[in-house]
Backbone as CSV, one residue per row, in Angstrom:
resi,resn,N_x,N_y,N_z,CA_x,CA_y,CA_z,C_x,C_y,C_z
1,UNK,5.946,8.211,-9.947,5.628,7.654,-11.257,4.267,6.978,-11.272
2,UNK,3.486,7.184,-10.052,2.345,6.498,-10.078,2.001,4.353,-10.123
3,UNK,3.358,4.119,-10.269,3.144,2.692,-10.203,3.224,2.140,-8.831
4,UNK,1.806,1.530,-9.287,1.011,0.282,-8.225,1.608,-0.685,-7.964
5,UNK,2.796,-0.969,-7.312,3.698,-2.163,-7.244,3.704,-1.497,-5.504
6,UNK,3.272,-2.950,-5.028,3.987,-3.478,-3.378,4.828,-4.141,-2.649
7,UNK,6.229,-4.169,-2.244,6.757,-5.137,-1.904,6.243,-5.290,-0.327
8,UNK,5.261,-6.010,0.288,4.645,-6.123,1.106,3.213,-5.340,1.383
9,UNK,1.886,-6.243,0.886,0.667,-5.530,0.964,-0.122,-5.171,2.262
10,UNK,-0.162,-3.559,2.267,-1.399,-3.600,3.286,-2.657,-3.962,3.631
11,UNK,-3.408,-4.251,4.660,-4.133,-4.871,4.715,-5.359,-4.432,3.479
12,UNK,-5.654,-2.993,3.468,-6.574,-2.609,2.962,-6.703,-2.714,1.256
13,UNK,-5.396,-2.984,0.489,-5.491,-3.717,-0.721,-5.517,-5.303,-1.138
14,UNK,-5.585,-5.961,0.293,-6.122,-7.586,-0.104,-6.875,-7.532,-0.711
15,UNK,-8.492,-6.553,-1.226,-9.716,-7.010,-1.695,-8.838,-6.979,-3.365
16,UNK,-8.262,-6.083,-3.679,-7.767,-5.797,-4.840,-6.763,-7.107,-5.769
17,UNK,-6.435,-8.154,-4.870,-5.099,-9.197,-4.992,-6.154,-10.449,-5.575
18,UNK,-5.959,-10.711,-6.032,-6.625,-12.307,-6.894,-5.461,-13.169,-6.299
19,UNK,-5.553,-15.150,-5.469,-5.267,-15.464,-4.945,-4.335,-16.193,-6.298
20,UNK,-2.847,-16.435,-5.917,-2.437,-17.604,-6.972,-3.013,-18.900,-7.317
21,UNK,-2.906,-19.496,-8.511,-3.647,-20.494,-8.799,-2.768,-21.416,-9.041
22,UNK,-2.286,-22.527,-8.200,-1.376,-23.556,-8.133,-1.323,-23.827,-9.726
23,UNK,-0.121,-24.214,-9.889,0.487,-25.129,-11.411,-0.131,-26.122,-11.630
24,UNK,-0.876,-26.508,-13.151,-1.002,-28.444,-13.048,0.460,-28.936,-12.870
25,UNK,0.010,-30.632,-12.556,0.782,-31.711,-12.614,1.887,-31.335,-11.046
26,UNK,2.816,-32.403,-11.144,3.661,-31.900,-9.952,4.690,-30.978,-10.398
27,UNK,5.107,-30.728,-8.908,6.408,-29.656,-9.365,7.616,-30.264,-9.641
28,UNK,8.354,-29.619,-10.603,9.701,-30.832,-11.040,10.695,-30.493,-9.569
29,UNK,11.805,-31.638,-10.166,12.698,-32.110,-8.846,13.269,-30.518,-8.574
30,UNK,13.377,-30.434,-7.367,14.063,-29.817,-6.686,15.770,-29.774,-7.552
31,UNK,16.449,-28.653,-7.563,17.948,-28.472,-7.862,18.887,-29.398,-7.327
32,UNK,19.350,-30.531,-7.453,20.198,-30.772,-6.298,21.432,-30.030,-5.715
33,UNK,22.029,-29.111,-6.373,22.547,-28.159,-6.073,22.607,-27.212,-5.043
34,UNK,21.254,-26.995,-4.873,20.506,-26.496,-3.945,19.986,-26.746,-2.506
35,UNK,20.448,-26.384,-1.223,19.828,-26.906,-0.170,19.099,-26.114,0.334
36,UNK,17.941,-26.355,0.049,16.324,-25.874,0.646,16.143,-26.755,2.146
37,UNK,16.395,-25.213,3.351,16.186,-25.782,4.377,14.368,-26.620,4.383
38,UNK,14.511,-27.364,5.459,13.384,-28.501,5.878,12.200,-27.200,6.304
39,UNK,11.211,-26.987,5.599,10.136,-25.934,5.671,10.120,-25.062,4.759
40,UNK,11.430,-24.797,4.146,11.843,-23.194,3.889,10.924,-22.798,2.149
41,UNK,10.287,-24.315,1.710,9.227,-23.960,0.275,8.781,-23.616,0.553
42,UNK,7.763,-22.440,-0.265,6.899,-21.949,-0.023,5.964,-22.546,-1.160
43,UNK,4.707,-22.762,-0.891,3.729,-23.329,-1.943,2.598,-22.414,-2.200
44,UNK,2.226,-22.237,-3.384,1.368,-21.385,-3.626,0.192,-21.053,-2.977
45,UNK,-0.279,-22.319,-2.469,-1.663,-21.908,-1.056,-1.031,-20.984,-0.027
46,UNK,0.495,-21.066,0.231,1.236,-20.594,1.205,0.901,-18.372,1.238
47,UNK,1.295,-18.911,-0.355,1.077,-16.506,-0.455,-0.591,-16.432,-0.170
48,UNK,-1.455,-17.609,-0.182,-2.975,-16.773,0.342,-2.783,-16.136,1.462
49,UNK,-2.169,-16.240,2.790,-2.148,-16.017,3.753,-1.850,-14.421,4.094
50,UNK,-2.693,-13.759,4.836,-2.800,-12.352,5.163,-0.818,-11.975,5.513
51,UNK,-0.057,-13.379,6.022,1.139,-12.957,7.022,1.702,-13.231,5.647
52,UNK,1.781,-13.819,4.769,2.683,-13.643,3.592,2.523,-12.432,2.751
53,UNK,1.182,-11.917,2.717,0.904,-10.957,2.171,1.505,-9.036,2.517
54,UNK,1.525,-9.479,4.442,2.714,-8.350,4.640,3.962,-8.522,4.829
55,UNK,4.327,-9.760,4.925,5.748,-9.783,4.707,6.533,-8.871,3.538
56,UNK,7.364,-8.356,3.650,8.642,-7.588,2.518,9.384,-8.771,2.175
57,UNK,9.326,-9.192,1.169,10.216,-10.049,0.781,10.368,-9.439,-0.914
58,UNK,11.387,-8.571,-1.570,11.728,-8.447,-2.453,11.522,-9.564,-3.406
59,UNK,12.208,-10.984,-3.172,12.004,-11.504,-4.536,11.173,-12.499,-4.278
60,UNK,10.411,-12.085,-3.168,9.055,-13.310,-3.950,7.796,-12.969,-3.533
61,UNK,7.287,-11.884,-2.604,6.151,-11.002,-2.444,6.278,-9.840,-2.798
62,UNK,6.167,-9.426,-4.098,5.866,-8.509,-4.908,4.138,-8.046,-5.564
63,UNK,3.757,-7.094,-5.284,2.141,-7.401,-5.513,1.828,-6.342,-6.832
64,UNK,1.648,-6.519,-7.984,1.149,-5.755,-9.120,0.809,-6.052,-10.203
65,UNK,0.622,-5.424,-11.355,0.187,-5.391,-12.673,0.623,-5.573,-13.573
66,UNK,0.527,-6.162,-14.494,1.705,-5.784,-15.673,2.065,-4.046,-16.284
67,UNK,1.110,-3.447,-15.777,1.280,-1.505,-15.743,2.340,-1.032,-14.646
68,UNK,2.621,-1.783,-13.937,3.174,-1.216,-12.674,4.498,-2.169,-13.229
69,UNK,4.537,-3.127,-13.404,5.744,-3.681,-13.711,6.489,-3.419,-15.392
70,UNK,5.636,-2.682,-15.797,6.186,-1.795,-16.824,7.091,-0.107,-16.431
71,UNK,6.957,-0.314,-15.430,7.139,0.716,-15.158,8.897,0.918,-15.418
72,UNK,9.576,-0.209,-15.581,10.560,-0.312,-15.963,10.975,0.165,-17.477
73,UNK,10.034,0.429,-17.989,10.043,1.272,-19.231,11.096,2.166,-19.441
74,UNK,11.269,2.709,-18.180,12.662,3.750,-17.804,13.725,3.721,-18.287
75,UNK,13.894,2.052,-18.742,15.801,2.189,-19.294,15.003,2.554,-21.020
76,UNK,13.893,2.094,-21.527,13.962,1.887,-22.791,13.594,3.443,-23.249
77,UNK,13.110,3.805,-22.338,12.300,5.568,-22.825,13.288,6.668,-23.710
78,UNK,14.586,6.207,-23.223,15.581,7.030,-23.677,15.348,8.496,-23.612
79,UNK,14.581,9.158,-23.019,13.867,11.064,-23.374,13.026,10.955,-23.616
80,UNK,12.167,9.508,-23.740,10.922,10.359,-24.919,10.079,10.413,-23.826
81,UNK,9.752,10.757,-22.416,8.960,11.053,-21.858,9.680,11.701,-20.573
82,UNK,8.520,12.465,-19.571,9.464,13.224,-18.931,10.229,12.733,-17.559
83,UNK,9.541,11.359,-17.362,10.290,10.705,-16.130,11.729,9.854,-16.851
84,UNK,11.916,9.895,-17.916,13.417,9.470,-18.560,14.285,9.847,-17.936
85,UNK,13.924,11.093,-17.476,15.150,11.704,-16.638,15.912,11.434,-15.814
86,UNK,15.123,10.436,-15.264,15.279,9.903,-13.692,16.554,8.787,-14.142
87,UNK,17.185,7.924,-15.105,17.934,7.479,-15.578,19.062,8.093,-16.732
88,UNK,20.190,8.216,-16.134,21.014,8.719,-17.446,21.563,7.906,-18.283
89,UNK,21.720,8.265,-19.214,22.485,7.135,-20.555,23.231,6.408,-19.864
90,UNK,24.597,7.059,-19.377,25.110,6.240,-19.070,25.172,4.754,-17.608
91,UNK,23.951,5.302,-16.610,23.707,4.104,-15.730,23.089,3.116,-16.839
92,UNK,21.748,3.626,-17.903,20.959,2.995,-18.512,21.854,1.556,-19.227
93,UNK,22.877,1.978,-19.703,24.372,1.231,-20.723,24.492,0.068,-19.917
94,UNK,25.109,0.773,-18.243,25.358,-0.052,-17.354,24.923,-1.381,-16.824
95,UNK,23.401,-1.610,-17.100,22.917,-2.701,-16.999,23.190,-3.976,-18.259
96,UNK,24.271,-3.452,-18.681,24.586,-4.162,-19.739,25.985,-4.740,-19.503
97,UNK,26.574,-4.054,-18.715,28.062,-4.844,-17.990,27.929,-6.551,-17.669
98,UNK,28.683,-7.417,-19.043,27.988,-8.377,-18.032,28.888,-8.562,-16.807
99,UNK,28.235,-9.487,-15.272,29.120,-9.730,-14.486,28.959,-11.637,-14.422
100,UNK,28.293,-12.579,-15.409,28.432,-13.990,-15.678,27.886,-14.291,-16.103
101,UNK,28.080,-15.386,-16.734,27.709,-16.065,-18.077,27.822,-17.661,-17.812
102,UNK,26.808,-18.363,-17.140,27.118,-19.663,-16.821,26.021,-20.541,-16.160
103,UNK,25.426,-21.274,-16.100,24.832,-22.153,-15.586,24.001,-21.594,-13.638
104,UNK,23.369,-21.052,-13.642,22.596,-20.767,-12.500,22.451,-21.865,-11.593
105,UNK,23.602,-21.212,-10.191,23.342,-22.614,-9.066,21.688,-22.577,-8.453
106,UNK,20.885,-22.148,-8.718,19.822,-21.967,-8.036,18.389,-22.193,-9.261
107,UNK,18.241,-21.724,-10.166,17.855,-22.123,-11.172,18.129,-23.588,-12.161
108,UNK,19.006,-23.433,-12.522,19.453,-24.412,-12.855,19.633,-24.785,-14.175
109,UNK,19.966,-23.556,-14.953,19.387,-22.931,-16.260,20.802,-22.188,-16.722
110,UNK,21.406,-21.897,-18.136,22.580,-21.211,-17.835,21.607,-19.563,-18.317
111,UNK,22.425,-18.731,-17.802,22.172,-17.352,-17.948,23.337,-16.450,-17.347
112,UNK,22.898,-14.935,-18.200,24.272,-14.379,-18.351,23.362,-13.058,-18.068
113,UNK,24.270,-12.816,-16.559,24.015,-11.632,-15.782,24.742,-9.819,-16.027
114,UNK,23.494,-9.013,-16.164,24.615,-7.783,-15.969,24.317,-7.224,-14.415
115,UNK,23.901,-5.915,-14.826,23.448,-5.293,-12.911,21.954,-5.594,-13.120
116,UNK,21.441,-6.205,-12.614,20.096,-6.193,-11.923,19.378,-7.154,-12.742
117,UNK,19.760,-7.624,-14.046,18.984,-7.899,-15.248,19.380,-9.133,-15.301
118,UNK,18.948,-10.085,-15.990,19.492,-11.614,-17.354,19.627,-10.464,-18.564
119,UNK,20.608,-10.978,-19.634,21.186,-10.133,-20.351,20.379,-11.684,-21.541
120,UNK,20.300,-10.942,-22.466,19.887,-12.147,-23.642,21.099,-12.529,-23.987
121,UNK,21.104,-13.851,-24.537,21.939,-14.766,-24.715,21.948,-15.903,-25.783
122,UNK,22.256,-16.424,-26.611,21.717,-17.666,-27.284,21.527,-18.835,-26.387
123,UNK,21.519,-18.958,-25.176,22.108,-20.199,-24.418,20.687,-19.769,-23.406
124,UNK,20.211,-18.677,-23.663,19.341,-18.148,-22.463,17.876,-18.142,-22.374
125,UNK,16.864,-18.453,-21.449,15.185,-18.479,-21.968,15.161,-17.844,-22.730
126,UNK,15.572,-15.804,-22.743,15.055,-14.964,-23.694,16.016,-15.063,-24.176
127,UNK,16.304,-15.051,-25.932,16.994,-14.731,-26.529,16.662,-14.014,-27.567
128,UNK,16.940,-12.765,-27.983,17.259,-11.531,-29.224,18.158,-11.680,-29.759
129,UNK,17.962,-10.772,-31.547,19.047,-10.708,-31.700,19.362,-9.263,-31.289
130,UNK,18.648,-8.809,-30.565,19.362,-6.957,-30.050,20.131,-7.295,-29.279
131,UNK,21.440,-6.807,-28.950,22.219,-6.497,-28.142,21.615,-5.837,-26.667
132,UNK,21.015,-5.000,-26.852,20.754,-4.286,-25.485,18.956,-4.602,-25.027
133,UNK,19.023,-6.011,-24.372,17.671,-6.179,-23.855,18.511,-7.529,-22.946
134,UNK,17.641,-6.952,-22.068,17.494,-7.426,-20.542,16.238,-7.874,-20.176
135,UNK,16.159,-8.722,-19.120,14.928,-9.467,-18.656,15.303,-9.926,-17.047
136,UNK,13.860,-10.232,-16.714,13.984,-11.194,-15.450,12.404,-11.415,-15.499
137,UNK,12.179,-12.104,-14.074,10.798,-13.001,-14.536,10.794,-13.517,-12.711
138,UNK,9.255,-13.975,-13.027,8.785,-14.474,-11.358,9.071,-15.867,-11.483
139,UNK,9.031,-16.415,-10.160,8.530,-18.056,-10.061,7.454,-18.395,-10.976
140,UNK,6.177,-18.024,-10.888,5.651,-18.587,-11.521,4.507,-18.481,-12.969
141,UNK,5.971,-17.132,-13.771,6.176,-17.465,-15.360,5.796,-15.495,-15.604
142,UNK,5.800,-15.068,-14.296,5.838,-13.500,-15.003,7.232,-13.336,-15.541
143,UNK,7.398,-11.976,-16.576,8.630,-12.044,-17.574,8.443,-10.029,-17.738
144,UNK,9.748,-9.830,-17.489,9.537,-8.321,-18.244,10.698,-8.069,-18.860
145,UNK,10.505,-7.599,-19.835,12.016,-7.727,-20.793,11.978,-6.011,-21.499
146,UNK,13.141,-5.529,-21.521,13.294,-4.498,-21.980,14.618,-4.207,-23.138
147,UNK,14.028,-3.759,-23.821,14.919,-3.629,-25.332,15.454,-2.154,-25.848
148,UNK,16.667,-2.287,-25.470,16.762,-0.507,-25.860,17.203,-0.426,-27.143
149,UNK,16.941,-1.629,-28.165,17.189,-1.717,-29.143,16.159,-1.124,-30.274
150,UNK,14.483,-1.734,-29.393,13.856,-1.115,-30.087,12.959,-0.119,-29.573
151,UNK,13.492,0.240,-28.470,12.573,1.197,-27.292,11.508,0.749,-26.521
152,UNK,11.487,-0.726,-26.396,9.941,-1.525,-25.870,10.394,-2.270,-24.768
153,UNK,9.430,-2.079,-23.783,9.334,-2.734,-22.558,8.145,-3.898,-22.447
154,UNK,8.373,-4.988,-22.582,7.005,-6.043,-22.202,7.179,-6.343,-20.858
155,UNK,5.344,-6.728,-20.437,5.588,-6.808,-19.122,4.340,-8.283,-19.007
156,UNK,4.640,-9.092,-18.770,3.757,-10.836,-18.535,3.377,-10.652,-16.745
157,UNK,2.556,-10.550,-16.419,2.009,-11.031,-15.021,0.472,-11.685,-14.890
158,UNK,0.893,-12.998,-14.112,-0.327,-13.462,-14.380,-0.951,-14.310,-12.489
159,UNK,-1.455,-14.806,-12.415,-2.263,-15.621,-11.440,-2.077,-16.806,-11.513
160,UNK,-2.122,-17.382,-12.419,-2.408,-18.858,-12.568,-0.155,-19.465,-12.569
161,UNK,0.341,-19.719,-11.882,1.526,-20.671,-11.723,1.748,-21.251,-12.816
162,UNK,3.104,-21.490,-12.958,3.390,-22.201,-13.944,5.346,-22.889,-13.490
163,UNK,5.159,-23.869,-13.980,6.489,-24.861,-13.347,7.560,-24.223,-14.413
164,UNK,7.571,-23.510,-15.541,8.628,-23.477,-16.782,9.011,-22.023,-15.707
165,UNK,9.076,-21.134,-15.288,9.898,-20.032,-14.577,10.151,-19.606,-15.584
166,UNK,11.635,-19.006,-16.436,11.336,-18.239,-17.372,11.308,-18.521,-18.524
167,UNK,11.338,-19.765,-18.635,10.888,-20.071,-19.778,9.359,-20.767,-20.443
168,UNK,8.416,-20.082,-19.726,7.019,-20.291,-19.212,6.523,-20.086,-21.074
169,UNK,5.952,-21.180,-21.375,5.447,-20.865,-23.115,3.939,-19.569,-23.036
170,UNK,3.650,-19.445,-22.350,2.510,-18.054,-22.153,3.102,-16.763,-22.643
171,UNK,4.342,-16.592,-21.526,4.885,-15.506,-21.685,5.860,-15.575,-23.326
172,UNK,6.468,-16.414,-23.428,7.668,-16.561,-24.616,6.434,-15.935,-25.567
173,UNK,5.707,-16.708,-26.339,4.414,-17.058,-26.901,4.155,-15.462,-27.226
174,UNK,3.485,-14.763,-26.286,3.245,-12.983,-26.688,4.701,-12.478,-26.418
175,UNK,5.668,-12.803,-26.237,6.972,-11.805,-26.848,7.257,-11.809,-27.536
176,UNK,7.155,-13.198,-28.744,7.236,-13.259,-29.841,6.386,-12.676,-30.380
177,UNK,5.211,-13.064,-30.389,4.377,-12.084,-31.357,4.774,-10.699,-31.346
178,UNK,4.842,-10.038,-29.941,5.134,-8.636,-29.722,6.386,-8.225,-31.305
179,UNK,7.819,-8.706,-31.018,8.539,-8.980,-31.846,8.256,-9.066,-33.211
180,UNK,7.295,-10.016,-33.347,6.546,-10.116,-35.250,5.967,-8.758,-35.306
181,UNK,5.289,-8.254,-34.285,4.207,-6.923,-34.394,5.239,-6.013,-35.205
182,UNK,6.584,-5.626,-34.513,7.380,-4.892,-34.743,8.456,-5.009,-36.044
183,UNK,8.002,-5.569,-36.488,9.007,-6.409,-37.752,8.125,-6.013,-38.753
184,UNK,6.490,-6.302,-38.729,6.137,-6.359,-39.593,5.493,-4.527,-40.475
């Protein structure tokens, strides 16, 4: 499919990576919920480092674009292009099973899970009124949300940190508009 997404970068695309740009102000309290072994934060000076950069770590060294992280376009395409294929209706549905609906021990936020996705919610950062849109989002305020309601995939990735996670006002901010675009 041609998308530029790395879960662990080789050396020879560091020149290509712009370094994260720490959050203002401090970072809010820690979850208490949560026990973060003694070391185990990672701080944003932390991903400059060449050894974080090849590490594989699925959910938190991920290296791309908002083009490459569109690439999730896949559930919303429904046919209309020829890599649709690669998803059938019915797995596509599937990400809509929810499997909970409740307060995130790790976040700390309530949200309501299907397979792989946050499912919109009234109670939830993203909320629609479509039924079939899904989301998830980085630490620090990327967001990609997909709507098979209205066939649109948005995709937020940025550099600069941000303490709100998914409910980061950058990203909310152009989904809404996106949303007005489509209304109007």
């Amino acid at each position: 499919m041609g998308a530029d997404f790395h879960i662990g970068l080789a050396a020879e695309h560091d020149h290509r990576v712009s370094d994260a740009i720490p959050a203002d102000g401090p970072a809010p309290e820690p979850n208490p919920r949560v026990t973060i072994p003694v070391g185990a934060y990672v701080t944003t000076q932390d991903t400059w480092s060449a050894q974080w950069r090849r590490a594989e770590i699925p959910a938190a060294a991920g290296y791309g674009n908002a083009r490459s992280v569109a690439v999730q376009s896949l559930l919303t395409s429904a046919g209309r292009r020829a890599s649709a294929g690669l998803l059938s209706e019915a797995i596509r549905r599937t990400v809509f099973d929810e499997q909970s609906h409740d307060v995130d021990l790790v976040l700390g936020i309530p949200l309501r899970f299907g397979m792989g996705y946050a499912l919109t919610a009234e109670d939830a950062p993203v909320h629609t009124t479509n039924r079939h849109t899904c989301y998830w989002g980085g630490r620090g305020g990327s967001l990609v949300v997909n709507d098979l309601d209205t066939g649109m995939t948005f995709a937020y990735v940025m550099n600069r940190m941000s303490h709100h996670g998914l409910a980061d006002p950058r990203s909310r901010t152009l989904l809404q508009a996106v949303y007005k675009a489509l209304t109007a």
